[in-house]
C-alpha positions, -999 to +999 in steps of 0.1 A: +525-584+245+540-564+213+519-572+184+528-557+151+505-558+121+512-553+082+479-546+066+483-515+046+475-503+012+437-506+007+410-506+029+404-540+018+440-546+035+436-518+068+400-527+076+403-563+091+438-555+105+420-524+126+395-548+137+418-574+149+435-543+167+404-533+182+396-573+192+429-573+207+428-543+228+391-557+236+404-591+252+434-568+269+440-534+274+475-540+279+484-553+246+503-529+226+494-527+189+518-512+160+509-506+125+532-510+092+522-490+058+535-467+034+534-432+028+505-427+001+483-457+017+448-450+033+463-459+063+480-429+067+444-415+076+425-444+088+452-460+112+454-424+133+419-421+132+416-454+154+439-446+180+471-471+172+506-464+160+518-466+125+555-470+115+562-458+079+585-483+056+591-478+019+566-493-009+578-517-027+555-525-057+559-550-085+558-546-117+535-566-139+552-569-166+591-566-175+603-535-175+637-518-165+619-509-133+622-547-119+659-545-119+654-523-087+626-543-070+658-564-053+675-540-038+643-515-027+632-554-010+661-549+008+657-514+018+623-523+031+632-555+046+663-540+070+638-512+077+607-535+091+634-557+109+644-527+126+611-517+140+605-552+150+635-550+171+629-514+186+593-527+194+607-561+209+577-575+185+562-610+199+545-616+167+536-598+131+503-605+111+497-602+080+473-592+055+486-590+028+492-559-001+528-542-006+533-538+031+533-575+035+562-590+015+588-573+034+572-579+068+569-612+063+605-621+051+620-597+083+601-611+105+613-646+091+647-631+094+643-620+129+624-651+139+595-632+153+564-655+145+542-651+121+501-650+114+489-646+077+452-634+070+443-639+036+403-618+028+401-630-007+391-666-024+425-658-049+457-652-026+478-622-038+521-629-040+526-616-004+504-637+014+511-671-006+546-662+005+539-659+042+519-691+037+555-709+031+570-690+058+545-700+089+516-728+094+494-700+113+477-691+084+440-680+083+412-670+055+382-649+051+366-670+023+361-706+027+371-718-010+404-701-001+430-724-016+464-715+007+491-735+022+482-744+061+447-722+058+422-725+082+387-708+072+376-682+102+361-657+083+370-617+072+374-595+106+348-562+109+344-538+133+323-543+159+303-512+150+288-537+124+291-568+136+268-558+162+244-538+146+204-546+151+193-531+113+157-532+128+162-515+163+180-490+144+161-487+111+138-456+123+164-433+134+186-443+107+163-433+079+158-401+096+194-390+098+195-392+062+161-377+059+141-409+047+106-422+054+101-448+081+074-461+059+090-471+025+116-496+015+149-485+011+177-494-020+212-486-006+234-479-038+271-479-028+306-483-050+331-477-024+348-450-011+352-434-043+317-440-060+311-463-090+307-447-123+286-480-142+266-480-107+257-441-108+254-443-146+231-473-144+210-454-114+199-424-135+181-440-159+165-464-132+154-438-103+125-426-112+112-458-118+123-470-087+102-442-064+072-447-089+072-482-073+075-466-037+109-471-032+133-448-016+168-445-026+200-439-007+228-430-031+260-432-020+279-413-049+312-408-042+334-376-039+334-366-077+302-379-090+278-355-061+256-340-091+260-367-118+221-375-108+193-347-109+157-361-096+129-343-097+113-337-062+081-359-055+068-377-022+094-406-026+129-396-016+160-398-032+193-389-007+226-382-027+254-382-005+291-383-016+306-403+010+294-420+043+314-426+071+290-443+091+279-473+071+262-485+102+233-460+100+235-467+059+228-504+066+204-498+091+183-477+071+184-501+038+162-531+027+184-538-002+221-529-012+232-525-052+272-525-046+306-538-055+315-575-043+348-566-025+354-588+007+348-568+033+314-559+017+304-593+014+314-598+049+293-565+068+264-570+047+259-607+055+267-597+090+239-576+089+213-600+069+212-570+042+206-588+008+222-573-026+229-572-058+265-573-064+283-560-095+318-572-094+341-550-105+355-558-141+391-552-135+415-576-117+414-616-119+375-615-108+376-620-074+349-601-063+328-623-087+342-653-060+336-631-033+295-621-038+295-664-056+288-683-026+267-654-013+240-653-044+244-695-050+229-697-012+199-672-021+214-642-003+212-615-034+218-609-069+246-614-092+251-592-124+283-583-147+292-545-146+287-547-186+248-561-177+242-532-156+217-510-170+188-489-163+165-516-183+181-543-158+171-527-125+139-517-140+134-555-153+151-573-128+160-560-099+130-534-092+108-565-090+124-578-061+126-547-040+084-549-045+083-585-036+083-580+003+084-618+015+113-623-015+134-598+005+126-613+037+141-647+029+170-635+009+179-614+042+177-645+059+197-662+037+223-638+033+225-634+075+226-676+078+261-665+059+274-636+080+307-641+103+301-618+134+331-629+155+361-633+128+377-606+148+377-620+180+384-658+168+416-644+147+425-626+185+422-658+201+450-675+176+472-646+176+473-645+216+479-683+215+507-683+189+526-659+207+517-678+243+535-712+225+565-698+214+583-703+245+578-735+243+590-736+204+616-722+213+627-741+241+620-773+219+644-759+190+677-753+216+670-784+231+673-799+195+703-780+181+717-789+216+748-810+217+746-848+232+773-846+254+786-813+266+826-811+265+848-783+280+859-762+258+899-759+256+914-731+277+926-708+249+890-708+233+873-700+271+894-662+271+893-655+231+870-627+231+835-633+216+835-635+179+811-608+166+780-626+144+777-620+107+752-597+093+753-604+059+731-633+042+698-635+024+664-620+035+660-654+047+687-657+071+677-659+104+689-629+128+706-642+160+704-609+181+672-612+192+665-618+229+637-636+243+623-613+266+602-622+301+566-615+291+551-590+308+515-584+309+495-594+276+520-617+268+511-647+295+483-665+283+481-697+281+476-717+252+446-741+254+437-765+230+449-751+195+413-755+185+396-729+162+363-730+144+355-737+109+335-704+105+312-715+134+306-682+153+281-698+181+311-707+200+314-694+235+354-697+234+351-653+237+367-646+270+388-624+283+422-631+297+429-627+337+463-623+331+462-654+353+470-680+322+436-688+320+435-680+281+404-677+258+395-715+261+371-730+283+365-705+312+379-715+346+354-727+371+334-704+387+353-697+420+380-689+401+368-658+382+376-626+392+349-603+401+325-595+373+333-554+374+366-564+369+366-583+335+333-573+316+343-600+288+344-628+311+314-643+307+308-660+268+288-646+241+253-653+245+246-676+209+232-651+186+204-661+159+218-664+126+183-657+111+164-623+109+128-620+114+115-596+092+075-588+099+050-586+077+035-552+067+025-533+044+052-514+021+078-527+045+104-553+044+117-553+078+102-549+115+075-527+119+090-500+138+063-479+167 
């Protein structure tokens, strides 16, 4: 099985795309997994870094306003379309998924063109042009928000990595805090804006900080690349970590009580993942929705809300520095904001790309059986030895490519397709298995004398039900387990 995903751009865009890749390769090794992006992306670093391929095709921007430069957005279309039909062909793609960004127009209308199926992942509660487009091209379409308004959308939730999705906050907390040099004994604000820092966030922290450690609270600060020594605190008995960048937001979690961050949607997805509350500061640019994103999160009790023009010193001294001090308060917004978290996105988004691909034989086989003539007649002597006429290559993006072959799947691409079903954001399910290979799909497992031995398929058996709630302790100056 040849899956090919279009996720580039931003790591809003890359993130859930590598996690799908790593889901994928989870439920079977032998899946192969191709990236598209552009040149000056992230992915360019990110996609490397995780082990998968990435094919190169050319950006093709739009402008947001008329200008001489959207006289050339046809033709560089083109350019980019012809080039990601090509790698669909050299790959013998079974199926392209989408995530949107500039990557994703073209590879949606080849793959259209070159009738290789589709899958559309939309993270955001506002689709962006790309993905309302693959919405119209393919009913496989899936969100990460569930007030996503999208043609054919089902609601399963943003993918993350595993890394986080897994992660126990309080079996972790202890060493954590001390591989950032923290105390086990104090609560912890996270302050993060991204890969890149936050300017309002850093500006609004200097005046706040020593407040906050007068109050016994420690603060991890997360201050992106350029900003390192924008914050000078005087040395005392409460810490305060700068770091410019983390790239293990796992430990970062695990060592935090509370996060002041952005709203973006795959920070709304880890931290409810993780049951760590926030206050979110959407970012002011853009059609606001990272104000949608962090909405449903704060309406349900699971952090804060506050505009970046609101976010002053005198507001985290006022309103948010009371709440870090109010240890039950945090407890049950952690709970609230982990009753919200979608662990297994990755895994259910897996499940419908392995059973899209497994029903196309039988879509296709449907479709010539259709366009198949009632009655078959002889064709006339003189037409049986004319030589083959070659097939037209010209037509719109739209127009279907006829030189693609079916190929016979090989392994990866036999499962079988089970009910269709997938959840509504419900991530108890036990539908998590792994393939045999056997057509025995990610349904209901087979019966028990028909598994393979357990050493051979360490994903066979279903996810134990994970609870949705966490347990914080009470203690003294803490606001998570008591660690020993």
């Amino acid at each position: 099985m040849r899956v090919v995903l279009a996720g580039g751009g931003s790591a809003g865009h890359i993130e859930p795309a590598l996690a799908l890749a790593d889901a994928l390769r989870q439920a079977d090794s032998s899946i192969q997994v191709t990236c598209l992006g552009t040149a000056r992306g992230l992915e360019t670093r990110l996609v490397p870094l995780r082990g998968y391929e990435l094919e190169l095709i050319p950006a093709v921007p739009l402008p947001r306003s008329v200008t001489p430069q959207l006289l050339t957005v046809p033709g560089r279309l083109a350019g980019a379309v012809h080039g990601v039909g090509s790698i669909l062909d050299r790959l013998g793609a079974d199926v392209l998924v989408g995530f949107g960004g500039y990557v994703a127009t073209p590879a949606y209308l080849a793959a259209k063109r070159h009738k290789v199926p589709i899958v559309v992942h939309e993270a955001n509660p506002l689709p962006g042009i790309a993905n309302r487009l693959g919405a119209h091209l393919t009913t496989h379409v899936f969100t990460g928000h569930p007030d996503t308004k999208l043609r054919n959308a089902t609601y399963l939730g943003l993918p993350i990595r595993r890394q986080i999705a897994e992660l126990d906050r309080f079996a972790l907390g202890d060493k954590a805090r001390a591989h950032f040099g923290l105390r086990p004994d104090l609560p912890v604000l996270l302050v993060f804006g991204g890969s890149q820092g936050a300017m309002s966030l850093n500006r609004a922290l200097t005046g706040a900080v020593s407040a906050i450690r007068s109050a016994g609270v420690q603060v991890l600060h997360v201050t992106g690349p350029k900003h390192l020594n924008g914050i000078q605190a005087p040395p005392g008995a409460v810490p305060y970590v700068a770091v410019p960048y983390v790239d293990r937001m796992d430990l970062a979690y695990a060592a935090a009580d509370f996060a002041l961050c952005r709203a973006g949607a795959m920070t709304c997805a880890e931290l409810t993942a993780v049951g760590l509350p926030a206050a979110y500061v959407p970012l002011p640019h853009g059609n606001g929705e990272q104000r949608l994103n962090a909405l449903p999160i704060v309406q349900r009790g699971g952090g804060l809300l506050v505009d970046d023009s609101e976010l002053t010193a005198e507001w985290i001294k006022a309103a948010l520095l009371p709440v870090l001090t109010n240890i039950d308060q945090v407890a049950g917004m952690s709970e609230a904001a982990a009753a919200m978290g979608k662990k297994d996105a990755d895994r259910w988004l897996a499940k419908a790309v392995i059973d899209v691909v497994a029903a196309e034989p039988v879509h296709r086989a449907a479709a010539v059986a259709a366009d198949a003539p009632a009655v078959q007649r002889p064709a006339p002597a003189v037409e049986q030895s004319a030589a083959p006429q070659p097939q037209p290559q010209s037509g719109s993006l739209f127009t279907p490519r006829t030189t693609r072959q079916q190929r016979q799947q090989g392994p990866g691409g036999a499962h079988q397709q089970q009910n269709g079903q997938y959840p509504a954001g419900n991530d108890q399910s036990d539908g998590w298995s792994q393939s045999s290979g056997q057509g025995t799909g990610w349904g209901q497992p087979p019966a028990a004398e028909q598994r393979p031995p357990q050493a051979q398929l360490p994903l066979a058996q279903p996810l134990q039900a994970r609870p949705t709630q966490a347990q914080p302790p009470q203690g003294p100056g803490r606001h998570r387990q008591a660690r020993s």
